[in-house]
C-alpha positions as CSV (number, residue, x, y, z in Angstrom):
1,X,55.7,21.5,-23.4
2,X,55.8,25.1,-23.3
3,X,55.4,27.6,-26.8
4,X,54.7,30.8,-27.1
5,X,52.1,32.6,-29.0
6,X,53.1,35.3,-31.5
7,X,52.9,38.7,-30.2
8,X,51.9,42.0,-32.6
9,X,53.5,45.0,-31.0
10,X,52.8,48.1,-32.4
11,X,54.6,50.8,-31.8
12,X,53.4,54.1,-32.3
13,X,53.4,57.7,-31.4
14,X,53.5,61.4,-32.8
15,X,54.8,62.5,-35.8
16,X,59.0,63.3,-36.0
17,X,59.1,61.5,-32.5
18,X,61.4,58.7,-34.1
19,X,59.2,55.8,-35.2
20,X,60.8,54.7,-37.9
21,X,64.9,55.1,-36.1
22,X,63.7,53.2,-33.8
23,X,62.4,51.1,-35.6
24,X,64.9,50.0,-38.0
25,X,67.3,50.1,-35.4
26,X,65.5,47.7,-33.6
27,X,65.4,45.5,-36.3
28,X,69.2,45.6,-37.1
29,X,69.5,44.3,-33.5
30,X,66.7,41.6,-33.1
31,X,66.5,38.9,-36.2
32,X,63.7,37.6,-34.3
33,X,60.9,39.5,-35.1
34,X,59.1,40.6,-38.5
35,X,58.2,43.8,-39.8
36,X,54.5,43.9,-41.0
37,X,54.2,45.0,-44.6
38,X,51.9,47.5,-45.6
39,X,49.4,47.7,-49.1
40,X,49.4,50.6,-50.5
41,X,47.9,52.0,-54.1
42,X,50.7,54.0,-54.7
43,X,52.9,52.8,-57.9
44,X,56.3,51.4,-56.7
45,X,59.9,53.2,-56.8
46,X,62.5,51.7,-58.9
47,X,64.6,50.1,-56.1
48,X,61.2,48.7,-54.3
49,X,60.0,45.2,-54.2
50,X,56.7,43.7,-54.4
51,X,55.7,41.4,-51.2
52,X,59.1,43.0,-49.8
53,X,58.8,46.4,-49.4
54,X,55.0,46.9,-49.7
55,X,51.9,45.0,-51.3
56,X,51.4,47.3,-54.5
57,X,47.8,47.0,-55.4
58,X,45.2,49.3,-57.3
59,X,42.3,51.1,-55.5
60,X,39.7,48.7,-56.7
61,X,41.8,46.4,-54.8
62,X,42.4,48.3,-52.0
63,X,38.7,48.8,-52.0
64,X,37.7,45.5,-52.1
65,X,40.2,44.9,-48.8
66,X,38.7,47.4,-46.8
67,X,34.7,46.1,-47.4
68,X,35.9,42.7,-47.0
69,X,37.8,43.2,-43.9
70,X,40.8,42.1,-44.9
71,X,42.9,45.5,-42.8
72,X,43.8,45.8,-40.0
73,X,44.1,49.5,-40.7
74,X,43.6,52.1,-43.4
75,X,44.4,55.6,-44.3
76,X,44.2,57.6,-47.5
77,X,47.2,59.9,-47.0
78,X,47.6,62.3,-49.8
79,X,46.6,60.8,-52.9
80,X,47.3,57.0,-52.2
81,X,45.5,54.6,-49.7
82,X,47.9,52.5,-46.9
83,X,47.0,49.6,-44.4
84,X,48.4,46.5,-42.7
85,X,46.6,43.5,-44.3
86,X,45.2,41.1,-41.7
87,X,46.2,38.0,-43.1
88,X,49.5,39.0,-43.3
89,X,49.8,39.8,-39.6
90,X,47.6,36.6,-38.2
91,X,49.8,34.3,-40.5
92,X,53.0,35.3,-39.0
93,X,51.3,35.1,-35.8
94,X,50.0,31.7,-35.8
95,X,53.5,30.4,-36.4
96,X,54.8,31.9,-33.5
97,X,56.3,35.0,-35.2
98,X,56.3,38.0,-33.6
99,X,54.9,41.2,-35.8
100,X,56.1,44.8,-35.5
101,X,54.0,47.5,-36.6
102,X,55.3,51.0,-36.5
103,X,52.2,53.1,-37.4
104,X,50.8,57.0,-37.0
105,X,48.4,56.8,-33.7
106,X,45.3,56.6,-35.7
107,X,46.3,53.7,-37.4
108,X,47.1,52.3,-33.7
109,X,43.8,53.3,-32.2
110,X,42.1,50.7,-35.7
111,X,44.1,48.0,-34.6
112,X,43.1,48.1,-31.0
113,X,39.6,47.8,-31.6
114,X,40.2,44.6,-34.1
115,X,42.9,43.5,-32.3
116,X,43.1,44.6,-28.2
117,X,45.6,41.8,-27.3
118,X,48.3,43.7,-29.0
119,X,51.4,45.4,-27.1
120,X,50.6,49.0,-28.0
121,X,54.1,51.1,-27.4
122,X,54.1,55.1,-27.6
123,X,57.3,56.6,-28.4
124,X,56.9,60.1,-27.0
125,X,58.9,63.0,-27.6
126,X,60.9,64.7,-24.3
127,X,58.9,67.9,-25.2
128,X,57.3,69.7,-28.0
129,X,60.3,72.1,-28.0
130,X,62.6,69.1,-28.8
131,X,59.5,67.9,-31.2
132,X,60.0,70.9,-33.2
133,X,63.4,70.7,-34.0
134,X,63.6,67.2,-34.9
135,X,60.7,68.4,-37.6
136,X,62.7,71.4,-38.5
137,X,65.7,69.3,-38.9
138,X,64.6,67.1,-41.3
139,X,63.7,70.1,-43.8
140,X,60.8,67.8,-45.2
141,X,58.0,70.0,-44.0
142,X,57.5,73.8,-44.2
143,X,56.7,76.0,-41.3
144,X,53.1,75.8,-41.5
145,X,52.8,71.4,-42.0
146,X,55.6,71.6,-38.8
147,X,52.9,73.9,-36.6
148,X,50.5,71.9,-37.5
149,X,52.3,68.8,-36.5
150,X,53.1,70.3,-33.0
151,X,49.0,71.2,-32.4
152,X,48.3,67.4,-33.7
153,X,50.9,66.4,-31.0
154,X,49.3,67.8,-28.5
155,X,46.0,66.6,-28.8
156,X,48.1,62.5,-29.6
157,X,49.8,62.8,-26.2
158,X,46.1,62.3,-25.0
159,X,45.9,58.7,-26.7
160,X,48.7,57.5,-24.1
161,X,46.3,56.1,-21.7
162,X,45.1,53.2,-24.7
163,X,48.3,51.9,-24.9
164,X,50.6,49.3,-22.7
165,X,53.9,51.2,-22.3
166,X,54.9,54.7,-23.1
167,X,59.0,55.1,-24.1
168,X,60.3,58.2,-24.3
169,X,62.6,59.3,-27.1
170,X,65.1,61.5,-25.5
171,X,67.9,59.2,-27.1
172,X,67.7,56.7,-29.7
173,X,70.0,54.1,-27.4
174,X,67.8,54.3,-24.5
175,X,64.5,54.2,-26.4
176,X,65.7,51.0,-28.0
177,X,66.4,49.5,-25.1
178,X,63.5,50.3,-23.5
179,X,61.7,48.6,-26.4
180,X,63.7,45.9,-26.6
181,X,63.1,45.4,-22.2
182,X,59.1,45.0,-23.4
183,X,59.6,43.0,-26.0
184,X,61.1,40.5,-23.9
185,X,58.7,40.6,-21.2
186,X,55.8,39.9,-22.9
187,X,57.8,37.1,-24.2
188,X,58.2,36.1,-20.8
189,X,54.3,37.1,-20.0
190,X,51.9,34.3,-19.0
191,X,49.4,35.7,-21.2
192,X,51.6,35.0,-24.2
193,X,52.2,31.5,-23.5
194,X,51.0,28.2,-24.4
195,X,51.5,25.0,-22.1
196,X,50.3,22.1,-23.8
């Protein structure tokens, strides 16, 4: 009989290159694969669930995570701490789940050293021009966090050469598919089979 093993993709890339669109619109269109949930120490919003939207835990606990080695990945952004709790991920996995986890390139670069058997996907922008004005467009940033974004970018387009596959963004439609065409491969892979 022939199973397959559950596969983590993570799909990463700069910042305002479309992550998270393509992410959710991925998971609109594919039931059959889970999003990983993050921890973070941050307090919750008033529509957000616990064990749903994110693990809400304080920094002593957070702390405790990290020395114990219980993330996969960690980053203090800001004020609060975020990272993708191991046992989380390898649960899911070990059922024959398959795990998406749409993280900033540094986050990526943690996971590959715990776990290199991951599909590592960068979503890459058509240029830096187009970069810009997707940043601009959102009128989140100001002038100088959106420069400094674009100098970042140029320095994570470097990071291409850890991952599997590189996708580039040009349109959200194509992207998709393009993520949804690896997806199924490594379904399909040898490597992520089990005969027995």
């Amino acid at each position: 009989m022939i199973k397959r093993k559950g596969i983590l993709f993570v799909l990463s890339g700069p910042s305002g290159v479309g992550k998270g669109t393509v992410k959710e619109a991925l998971l609109e269109t594919m039931d059959d694969i889970c999003l990983s949930i993050s921890a973070t120490t941050r307090k919750p919003r008033s529509n957000e669930v616990q064990s749903k939207d994110y693990f809400f835990v304080d920094l002593k606990e957070f702390q405790e995570m990290i020395s114990k080695d219980q993330l996969l990945e960690w980053a203090q952004v800001y004020s609060n701490w975020y990272g993708t709790p191991r046992d989380y991920v390898l649960d899911h996995l070990q059922k024959g789940c398959d795990v998406l986890l749409e993280i900033d390139i540094q986050g990526a670069m943690q996971v590959k050293n715990k776990m290199s058997d991951a599909v590592f996907i960068f979503l890459a922008p058509p240029d830096l021009d187009e970069l810009a004005r997707r940043l601009c467009s959102r009128g989140e940033d100001s002038q100088e966090s959106i420069d400094l974004r674009l100098a970042t970018c140029e320095a994570e387009m470097a990071h291409i050469k850890y991952y599997n596959y590189v996708v580039e963004n040009n349109h959200v439609k194509e992207a998709l598919e393009k993520v949804r065409s690896i997806i199924q491969a490594e379904r399909c892979s040898v490597n992520n089979i089990i005969v027995g």
